[in-house]
C-alpha positions in Angstrom: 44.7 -115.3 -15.7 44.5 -112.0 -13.9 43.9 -112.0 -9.8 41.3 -109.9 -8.8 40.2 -111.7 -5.7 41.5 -111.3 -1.9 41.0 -114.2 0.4 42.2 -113.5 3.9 42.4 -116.8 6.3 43.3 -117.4 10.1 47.1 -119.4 10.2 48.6 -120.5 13.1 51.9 -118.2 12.8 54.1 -121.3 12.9 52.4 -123.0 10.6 52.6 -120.1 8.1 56.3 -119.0 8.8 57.3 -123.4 8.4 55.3 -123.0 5.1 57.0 -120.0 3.6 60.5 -121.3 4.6 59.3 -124.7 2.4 58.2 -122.8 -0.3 60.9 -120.6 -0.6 62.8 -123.3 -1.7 60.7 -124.4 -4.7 61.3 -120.6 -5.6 57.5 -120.0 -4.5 56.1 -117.4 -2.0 52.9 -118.4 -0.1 50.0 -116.5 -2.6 52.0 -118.5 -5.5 51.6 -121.7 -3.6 47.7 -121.3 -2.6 46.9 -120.2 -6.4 48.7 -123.2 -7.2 46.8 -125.3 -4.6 43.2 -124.0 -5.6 44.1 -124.5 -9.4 44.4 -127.7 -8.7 41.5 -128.3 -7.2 39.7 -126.8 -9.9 41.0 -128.8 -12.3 40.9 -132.2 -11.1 38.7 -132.5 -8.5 41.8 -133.2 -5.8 43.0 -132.0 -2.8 46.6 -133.7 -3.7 49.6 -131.6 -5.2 53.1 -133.3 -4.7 55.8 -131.2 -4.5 59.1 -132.6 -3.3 62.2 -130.7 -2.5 65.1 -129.9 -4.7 68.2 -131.7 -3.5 71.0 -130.7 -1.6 74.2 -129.3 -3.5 76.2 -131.6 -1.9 74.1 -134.8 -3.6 73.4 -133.4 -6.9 75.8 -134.8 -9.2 76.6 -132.5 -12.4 79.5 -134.6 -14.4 81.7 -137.4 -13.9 84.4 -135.4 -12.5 82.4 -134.8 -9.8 80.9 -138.4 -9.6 84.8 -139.0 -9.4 85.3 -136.1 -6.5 82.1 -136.8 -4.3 83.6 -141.4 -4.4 86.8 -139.9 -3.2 85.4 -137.9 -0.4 83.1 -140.6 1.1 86.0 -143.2 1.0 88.3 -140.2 2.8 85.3 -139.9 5.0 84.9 -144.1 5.6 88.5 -144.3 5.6 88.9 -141.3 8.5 86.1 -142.8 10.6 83.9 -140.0 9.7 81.6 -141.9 8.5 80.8 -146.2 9.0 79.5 -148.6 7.2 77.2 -150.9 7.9 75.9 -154.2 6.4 72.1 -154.4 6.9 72.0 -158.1 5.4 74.5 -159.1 8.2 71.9 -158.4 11.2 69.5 -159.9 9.1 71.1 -163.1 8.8 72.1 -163.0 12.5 68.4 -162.0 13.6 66.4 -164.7 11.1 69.5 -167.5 11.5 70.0 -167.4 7.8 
């Protein structure tokens, strides 16, 4: 579908700069993102259009090697005090006298 149409629109300039960092990293830039938006609108009727955020490199697990090296770094990291853990059943039992 071609664009032949120019819609300009009042933004709060923080509003506009927080959206364009978001969309930037879906890979979208903020015309890309309203076409998107409208589309959807036109199609179904709804304002909704979930997007949700690719993950951080450093949660994305790629093979079982690195399943292997991202275990070995937490427990360095538990072990080093760089990181605690914490037993959310524990205060449970404590504050319901299980």
């Amino acid at each position: 579908m071609s664009k032949s149409e120019t819609i300009n629109i009042s933004v709060n300039e923080n509003v506009r700069l927080n959206a364009e960092n978001t969309l930037k990293s879906f890979g979208l830039t903020l015309s890309e993102a309203i076409n998107m938006f409208l589309q959807q609108i036109g199609d179904n009727g709804s304002l909704s259009c979930d997007l949700i955020p690719p993950a951080p490199d450093c949660i994305i697990v790629k093979n079982k090697k690195d399943v292997d090296k991202k275990l070995l770094n937490a427990e360095e990291d538990i072990k080093s005090g760089r990181i605690y853990t914490h037993n959310i059943f524990d205060d449970m039992r404590k504050k319901y006298g299980l």
